[in-house]
C-alpha positions in Angstrom: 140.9 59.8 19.2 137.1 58.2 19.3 134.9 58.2 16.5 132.5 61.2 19.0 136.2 63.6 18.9 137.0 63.0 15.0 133.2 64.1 14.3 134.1 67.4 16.3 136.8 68.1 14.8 135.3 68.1 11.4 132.5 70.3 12.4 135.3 72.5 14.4 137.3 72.7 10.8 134.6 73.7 8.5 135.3 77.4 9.3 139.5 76.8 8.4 137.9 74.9 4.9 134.3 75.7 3.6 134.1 72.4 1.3 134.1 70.6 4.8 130.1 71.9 5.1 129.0 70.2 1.6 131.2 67.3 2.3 130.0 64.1 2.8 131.8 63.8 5.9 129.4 66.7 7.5 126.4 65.1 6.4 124.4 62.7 4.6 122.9 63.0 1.0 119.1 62.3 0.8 119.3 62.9 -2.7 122.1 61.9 -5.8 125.5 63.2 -4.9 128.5 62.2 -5.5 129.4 59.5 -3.5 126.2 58.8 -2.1 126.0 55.3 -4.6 129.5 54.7 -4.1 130.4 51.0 -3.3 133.5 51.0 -1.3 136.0 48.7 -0.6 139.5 48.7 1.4 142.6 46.5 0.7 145.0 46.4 3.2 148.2 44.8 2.3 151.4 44.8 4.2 154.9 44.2 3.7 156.7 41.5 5.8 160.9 42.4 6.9 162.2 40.5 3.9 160.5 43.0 1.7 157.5 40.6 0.4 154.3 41.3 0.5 151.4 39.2 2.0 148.1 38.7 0.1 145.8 42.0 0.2 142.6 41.7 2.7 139.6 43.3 1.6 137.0 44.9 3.8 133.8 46.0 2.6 132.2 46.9 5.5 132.9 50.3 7.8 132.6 48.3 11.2 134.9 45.0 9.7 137.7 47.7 8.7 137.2 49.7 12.1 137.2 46.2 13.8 140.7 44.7 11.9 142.1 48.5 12.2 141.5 47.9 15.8 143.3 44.2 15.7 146.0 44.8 14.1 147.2 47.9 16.3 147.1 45.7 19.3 148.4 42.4 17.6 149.9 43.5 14.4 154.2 44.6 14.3 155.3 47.2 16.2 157.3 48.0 13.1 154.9 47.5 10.4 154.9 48.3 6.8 151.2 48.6 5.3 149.4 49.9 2.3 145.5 50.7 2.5 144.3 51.2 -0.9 140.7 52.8 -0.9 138.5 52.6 -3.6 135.4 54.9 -3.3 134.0 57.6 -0.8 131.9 57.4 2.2 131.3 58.9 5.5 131.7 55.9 7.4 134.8 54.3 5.8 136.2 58.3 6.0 135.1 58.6 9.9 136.7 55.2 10.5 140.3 55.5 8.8 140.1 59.2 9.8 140.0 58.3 13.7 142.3 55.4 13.2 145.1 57.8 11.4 144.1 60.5 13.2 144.2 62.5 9.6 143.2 65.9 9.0 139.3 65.9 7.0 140.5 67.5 4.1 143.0 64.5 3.0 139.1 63.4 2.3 137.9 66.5 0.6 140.5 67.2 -1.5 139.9 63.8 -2.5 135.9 64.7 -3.2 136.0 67.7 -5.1 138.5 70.7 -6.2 135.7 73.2 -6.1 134.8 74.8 -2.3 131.4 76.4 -3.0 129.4 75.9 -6.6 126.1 76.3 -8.0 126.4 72.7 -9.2 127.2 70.4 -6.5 129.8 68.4 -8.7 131.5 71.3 -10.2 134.9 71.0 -10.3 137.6 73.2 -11.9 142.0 72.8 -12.8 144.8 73.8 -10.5 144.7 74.0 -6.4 142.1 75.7 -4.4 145.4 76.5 -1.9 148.0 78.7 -2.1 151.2 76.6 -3.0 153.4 77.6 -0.1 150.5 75.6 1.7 151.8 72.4 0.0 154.4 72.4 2.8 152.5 72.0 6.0 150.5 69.1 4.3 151.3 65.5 4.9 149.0 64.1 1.7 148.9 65.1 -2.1 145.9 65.5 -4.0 146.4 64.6 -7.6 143.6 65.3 -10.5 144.6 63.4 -13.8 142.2 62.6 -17.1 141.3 59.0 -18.4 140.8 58.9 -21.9 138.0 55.7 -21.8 136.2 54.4 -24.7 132.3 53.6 -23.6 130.6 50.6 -25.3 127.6 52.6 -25.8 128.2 56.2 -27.8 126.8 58.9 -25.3 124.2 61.1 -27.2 125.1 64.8 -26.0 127.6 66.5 -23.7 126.3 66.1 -20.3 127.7 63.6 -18.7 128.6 62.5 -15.4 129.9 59.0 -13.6 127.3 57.8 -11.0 129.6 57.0 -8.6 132.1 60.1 -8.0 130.0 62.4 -9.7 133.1 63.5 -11.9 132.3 65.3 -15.3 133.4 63.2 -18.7 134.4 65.4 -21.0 132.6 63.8 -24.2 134.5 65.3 -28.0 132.3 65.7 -31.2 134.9 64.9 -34.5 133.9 66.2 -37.5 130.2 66.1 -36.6 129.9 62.7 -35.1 130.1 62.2 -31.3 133.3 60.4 -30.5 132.8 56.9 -28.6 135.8 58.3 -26.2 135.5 60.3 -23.1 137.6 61.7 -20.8 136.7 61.1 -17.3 138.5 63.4 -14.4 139.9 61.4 -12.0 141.7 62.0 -8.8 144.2 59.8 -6.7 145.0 61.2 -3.2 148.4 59.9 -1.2 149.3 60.4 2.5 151.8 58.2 4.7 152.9 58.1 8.0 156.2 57.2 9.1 156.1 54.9 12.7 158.4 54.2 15.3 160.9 51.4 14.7 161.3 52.0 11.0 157.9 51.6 10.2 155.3 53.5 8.2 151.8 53.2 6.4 150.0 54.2 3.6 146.2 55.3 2.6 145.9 55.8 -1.2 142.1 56.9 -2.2 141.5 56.3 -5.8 138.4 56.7 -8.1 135.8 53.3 -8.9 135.6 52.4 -12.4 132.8 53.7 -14.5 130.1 51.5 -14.9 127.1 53.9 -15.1 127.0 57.4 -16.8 124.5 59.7 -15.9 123.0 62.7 -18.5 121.8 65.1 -15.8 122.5 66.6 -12.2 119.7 64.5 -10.8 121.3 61.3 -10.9 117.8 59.9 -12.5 118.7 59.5 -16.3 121.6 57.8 -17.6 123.1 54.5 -19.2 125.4 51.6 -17.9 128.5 51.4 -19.9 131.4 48.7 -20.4 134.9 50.9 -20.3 137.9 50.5 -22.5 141.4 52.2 -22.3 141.7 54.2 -25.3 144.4 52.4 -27.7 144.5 49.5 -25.3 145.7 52.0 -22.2 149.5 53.0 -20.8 152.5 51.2 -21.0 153.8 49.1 -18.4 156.7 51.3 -17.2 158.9 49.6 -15.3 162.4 48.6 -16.3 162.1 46.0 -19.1 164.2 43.4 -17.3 161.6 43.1 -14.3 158.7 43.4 -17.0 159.9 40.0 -18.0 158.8 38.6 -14.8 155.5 39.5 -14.5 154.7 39.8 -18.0 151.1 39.8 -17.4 151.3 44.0 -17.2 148.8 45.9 -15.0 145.6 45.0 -15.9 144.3 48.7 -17.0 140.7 47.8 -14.9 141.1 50.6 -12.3 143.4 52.4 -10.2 143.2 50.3 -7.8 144.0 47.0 -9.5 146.7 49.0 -11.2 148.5 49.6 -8.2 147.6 46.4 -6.5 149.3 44.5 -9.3 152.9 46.8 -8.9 152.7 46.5 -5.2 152.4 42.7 -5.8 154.8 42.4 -8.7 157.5 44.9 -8.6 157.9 46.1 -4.7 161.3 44.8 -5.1 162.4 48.1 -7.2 161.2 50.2 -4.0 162.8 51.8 -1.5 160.7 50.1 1.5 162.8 52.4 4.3 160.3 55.1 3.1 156.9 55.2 2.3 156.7 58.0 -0.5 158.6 55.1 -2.2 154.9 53.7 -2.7 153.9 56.6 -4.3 156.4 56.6 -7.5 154.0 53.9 -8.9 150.9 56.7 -8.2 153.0 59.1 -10.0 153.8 56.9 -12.7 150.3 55.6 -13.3 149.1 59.1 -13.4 151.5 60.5 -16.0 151.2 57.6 -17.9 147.1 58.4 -18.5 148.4 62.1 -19.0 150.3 60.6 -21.8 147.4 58.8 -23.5 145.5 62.2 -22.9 147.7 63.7 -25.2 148.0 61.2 -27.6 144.3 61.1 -28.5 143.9 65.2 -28.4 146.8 65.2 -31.3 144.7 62.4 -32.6 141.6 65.0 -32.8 143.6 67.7 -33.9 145.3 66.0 -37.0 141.6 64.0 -37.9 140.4 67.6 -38.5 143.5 68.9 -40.6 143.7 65.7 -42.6 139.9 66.8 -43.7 141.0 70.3 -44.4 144.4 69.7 -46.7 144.8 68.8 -50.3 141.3 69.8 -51.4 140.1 72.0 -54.5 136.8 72.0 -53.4 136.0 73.2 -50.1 131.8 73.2 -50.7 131.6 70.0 -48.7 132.1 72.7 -45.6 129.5 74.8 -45.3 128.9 78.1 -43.3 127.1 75.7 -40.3 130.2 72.8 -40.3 132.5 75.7 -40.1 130.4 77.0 -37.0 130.5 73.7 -36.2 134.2 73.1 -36.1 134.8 76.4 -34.8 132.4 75.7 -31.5 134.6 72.1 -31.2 137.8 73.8 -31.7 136.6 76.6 -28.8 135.7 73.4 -26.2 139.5 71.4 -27.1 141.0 75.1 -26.3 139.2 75.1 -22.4 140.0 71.4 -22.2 143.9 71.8 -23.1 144.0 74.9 -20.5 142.1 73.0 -17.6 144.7 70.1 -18.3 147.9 72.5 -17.9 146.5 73.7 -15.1 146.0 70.2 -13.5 149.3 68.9 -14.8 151.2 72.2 -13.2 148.8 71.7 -9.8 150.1 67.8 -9.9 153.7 69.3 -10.7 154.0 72.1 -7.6 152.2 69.2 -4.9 155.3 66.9 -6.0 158.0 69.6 -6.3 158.5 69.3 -10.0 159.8 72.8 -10.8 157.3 74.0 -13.8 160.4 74.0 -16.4 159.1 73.7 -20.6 160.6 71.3 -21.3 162.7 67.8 -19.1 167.1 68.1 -19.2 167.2 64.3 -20.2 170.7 64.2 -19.6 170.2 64.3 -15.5 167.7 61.1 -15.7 169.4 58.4 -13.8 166.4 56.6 -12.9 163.4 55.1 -14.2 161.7 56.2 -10.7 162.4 59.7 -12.0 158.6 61.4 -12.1 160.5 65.2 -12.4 161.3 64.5 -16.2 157.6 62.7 -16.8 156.2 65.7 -15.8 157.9 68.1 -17.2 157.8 66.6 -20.7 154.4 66.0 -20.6 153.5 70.1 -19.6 155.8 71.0 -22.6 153.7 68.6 -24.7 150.4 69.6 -23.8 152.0 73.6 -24.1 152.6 72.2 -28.0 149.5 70.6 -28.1 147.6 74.1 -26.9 149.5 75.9 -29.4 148.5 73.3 -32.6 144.7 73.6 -31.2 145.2 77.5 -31.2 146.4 77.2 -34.7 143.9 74.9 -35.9 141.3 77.4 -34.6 142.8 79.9 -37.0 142.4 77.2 -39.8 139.1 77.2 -39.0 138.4 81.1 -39.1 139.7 81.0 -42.5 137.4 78.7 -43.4 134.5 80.1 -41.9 135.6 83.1 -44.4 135.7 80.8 -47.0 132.4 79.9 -46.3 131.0 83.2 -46.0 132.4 84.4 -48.8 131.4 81.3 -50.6 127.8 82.4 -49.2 128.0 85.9 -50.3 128.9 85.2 -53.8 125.8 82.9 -54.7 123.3 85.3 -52.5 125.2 88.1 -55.5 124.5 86.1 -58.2 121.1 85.4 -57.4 120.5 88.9 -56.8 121.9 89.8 -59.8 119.5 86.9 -61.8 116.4 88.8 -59.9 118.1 92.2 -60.9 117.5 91.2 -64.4 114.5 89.3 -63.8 112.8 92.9 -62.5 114.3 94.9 -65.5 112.9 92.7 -68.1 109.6 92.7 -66.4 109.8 96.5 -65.3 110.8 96.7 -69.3 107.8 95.1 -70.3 105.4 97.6 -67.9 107.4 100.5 -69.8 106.4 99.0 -73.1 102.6 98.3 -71.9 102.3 101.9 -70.5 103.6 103.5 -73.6 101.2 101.4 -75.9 98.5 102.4 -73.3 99.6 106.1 -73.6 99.1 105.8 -77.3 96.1 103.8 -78.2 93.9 105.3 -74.6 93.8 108.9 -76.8 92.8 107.2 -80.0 90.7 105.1 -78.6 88.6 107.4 -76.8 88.4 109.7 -80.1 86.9 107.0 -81.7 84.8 106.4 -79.0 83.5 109.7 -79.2 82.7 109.9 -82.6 81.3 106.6 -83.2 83.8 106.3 -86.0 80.2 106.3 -88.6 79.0 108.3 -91.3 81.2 111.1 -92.7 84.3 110.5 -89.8 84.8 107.0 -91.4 88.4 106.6 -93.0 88.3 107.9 -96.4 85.0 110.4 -95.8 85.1 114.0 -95.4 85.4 114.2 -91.3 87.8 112.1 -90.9 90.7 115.0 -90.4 88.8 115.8 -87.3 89.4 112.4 -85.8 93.4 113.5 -85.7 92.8 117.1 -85.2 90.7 115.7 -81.6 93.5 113.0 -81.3 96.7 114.4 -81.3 96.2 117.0 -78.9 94.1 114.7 -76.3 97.6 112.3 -77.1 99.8 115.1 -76.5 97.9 115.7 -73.5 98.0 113.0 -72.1 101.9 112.0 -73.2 102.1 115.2 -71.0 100.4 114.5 -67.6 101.9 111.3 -67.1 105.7 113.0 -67.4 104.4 115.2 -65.1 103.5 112.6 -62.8 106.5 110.6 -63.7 108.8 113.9 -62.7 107.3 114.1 -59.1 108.7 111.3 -57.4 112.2 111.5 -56.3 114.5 108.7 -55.6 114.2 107.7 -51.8 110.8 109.6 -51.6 107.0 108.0 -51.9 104.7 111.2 -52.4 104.2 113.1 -55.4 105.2 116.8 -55.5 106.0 119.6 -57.3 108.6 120.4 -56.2 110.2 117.2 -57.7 108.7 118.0 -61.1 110.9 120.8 -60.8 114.5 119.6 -59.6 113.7 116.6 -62.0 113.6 118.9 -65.0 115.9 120.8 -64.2 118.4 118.1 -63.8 116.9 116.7 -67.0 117.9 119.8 -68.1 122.0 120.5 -66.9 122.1 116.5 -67.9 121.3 117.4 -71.8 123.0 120.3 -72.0 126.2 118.8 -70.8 125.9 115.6 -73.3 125.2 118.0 -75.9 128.7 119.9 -74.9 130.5 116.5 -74.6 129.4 115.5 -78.3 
């Protein structure tokens, strides 16, 4: 196949596979996408008869691979045993190993992204985007896993996104601070070939380290970053005996170095008659991250709970921490779910029946991946059911809260209750002294209070005789007034005078009865 034929037959396929048309095997990105910075490199190694394995070469360069693919086919063993370990995306490299393997484009797309058509181009969501009976006619597995990394510099706010693959990392907020740890989506892809002669090769595609993090869909803004495995990364998990011979470890830089080191170091504990041997150290690294995954989500989930118990004094959380909390809580619930949903998609691409929980007694092997698996999906199943829970602890206290709220909104209601009686009190008292003294006054106003109407002269009786009615009078009207308003209503009426005494009325008579 020439490089003209594989470039029809990825147009001729984008109709069997939509993602094919926003790949960037159908075309080139003029602006940020992911991939378009990637740096890529190819290490080739290959495994002589005796089983050793010769130092890895690296190619950098689309036309030195196509060129040393093209050498060793014509030079190389007619048996041989070889590893190509891909680090990064790109058209060319893809076009190039394509047309040399003769592999189907989507061992490429898969690879790029889960999602076939998004609004954002580096959506991505859990699971397979193929029904799993199509696992069998497929000579590669696509395997998404999640890096727990801790960045050197803390992000500032959710959106985040490595330059290179244009992966999402998931960034957690812990009791209000933002968590120097993120979990960056990662995907390893694995096809071999078997060859005449007893021979076979391998193309593993893995995902670049993070060295740049971008805050937006632009690929403008962003910050470079110095990556750390969260608690110092994975366990070497090879038998302990051959640990003792390289007891360096992997060194936890990338993928790629990863496997590069176990190829190097431990190809004696493979099976080199067949190549999905190789991929028992893919399957381990991956569970293995899946495993330090879950480790830091129990961390969250107990950091929260150990600031909840043995207090008797829950002011410290107010009404917006709880909301708080609860929003966190709500994120950790979608994260567990996409993570089942990966783990069960790596689980059904590997044959690993989707059982709760791994029957240790049929291990017999550390190369055993079915019981990895399966533990980890029953721990991740606990780990959704302890985040469900702690939701629930949070509801409560959002209650508590609330409650909390409602009482001291009551009391100071209550303190403005009493405030307005005292002062509508005081009114009452002003209006009754007003009542009073506004007859007298204007009797003595009328009279001038001199001569004869002076207190102790002859006409003073008519002072009180003018007085008393006007005071009666007036004590009068404003009842009346008084009586025409009804509760709920803001005009005067008569009619209100009247149902108001004669409620006045029935309420008298039946005290009256009662005493």
């Amino acid at each position: 196949m020439t490089a003209e034929s594989y470039e029809e037959l990825i147009k001729s396929l984008c109709a069997s596979d939509p993602r094919i048309r926003r790949s960037i095997l159908n075309k080139p990105a003029k602006v940020w996408k992911p991939w378009s910075r990637a740096q890529v490199r190819v290490l080739a190694l290959h495994f002589n008869p005796d089983g050793s394995v010769d130092s890895p070469k690296e190619y950098t360069d689309a036309s030195t691979l196509a060129a040393g693919l093209t050498r060793e086919a014509a030079l190389g063993s007619p048996s041989p045993r070889s590893v190509y370990l891909l680090e990064g995306l790109s058209g060319e490299f893809a076009r190039v190993l394509g047309d040399q393997f003769q592999l189907h484009p989507s061992v490429f797309v898969d690879h790029e992204r889960l999602t076939p058509l998004s609004d954002r181009q580096t959506g991505e969501k859990g699971g397979i985007p193929f029904l799993p009976s199509a696992i069998c006619g497929r000579d590669h597995v696509s395997l998404k896993y999640h890096e727990p990394l801790v960045f050197s510099q803390r992000p500032t706010g959710f959106r985040c996104l490595c330059d290179t693959s244009g992966r999402h990392i998931a960034i957690t907020r812990l009791m209000g601070e933002i968590s120097k740890v993120g979990i960056s989506r990662r995907k390893c892809t694995f096809w071999s070939q078997s060859l005449a002669l007893g021979g076979w090769r391998c193309l593993i595609i893995c995902d670049p380290p993070i060295r740049r993090i971008l805050t937006d869909h632009t690929g403008r803004s962003g910050f470079n970053v110095v990556t750390s495995h969260f608690n110092s990364g994975y366990m070497d998990f090879v038998p302990l005996s051959n640990q003792m011979k390289a007891p360096s470890g992997p060194p936890r830089i990338s993928m790629v170095e990863d496997l590069l080191f176990y190829l190097q170091n431990h190809y004696d504990t493979l099976d080199l008659d067949h190549p999905k041997s190789v991929r028992i150290f893919v399957e381990k690294i991956i569970a293995s991250h899946f495993l330090k995954l879950a480790e830091f989500l129990q961390s969250n989930t107990e950091v929260v709970l150990w600031h909840l118990s043995r207090r008797s004094d829950l002011t410290p959380f107010g009404v917006s921490t709880a909301e708080e909390l609860w929003s966190d809580v709500q994120s950790w619930k979608r994260r567990v779910a996409e993570y089942q949903d990966d783990l069960e998609g790596t689980m059904l691409q590997l044959g690993v029946p989707l059982t709760h929980s791994p029957d240790t007694s049929r291990i017999e092997n550390w190369t055993d991946s079915t019981a990895d698996f399966q533990h980890l999906l029953h721990r991740f199943r606990q780990i959704e059911k302890r985040v469900i829970e702690l939701g629930n602890a949070i509801n409560t206290l959002a209650t508590l809260a609330g409650n909390r709220v409602s009482y001291r909104t009551g009391e100071l209601s209550l303190q403005e209750a009493e405030r307005a009686g005292r002062e509508a009190r005081s009114v009452k008292a002003l209006t009754i002294l007003g009542i009073v003294f506004l007859p007298l006054s204007f009797s003595a106003s009328l009279f001038s209070m001199a001569d004869s109407y002076l207190p102790g002269r002859s006409q003073f009786w008519v002072y009180f005789a003018l007085s008393l009615p006007l005071l009666g009078f007036v004590i009068v009207l404003f009842s009346i007034i008084e009586l025409g308003y009804m509760d709920g209503e803001m005009k005067w009426s008569l009619r209100s005078v009247i149902e108001n005494t004669r409620q006045n009325l029935i309420w008298r008579k039946s005290r009256n009865k009662t005493l």
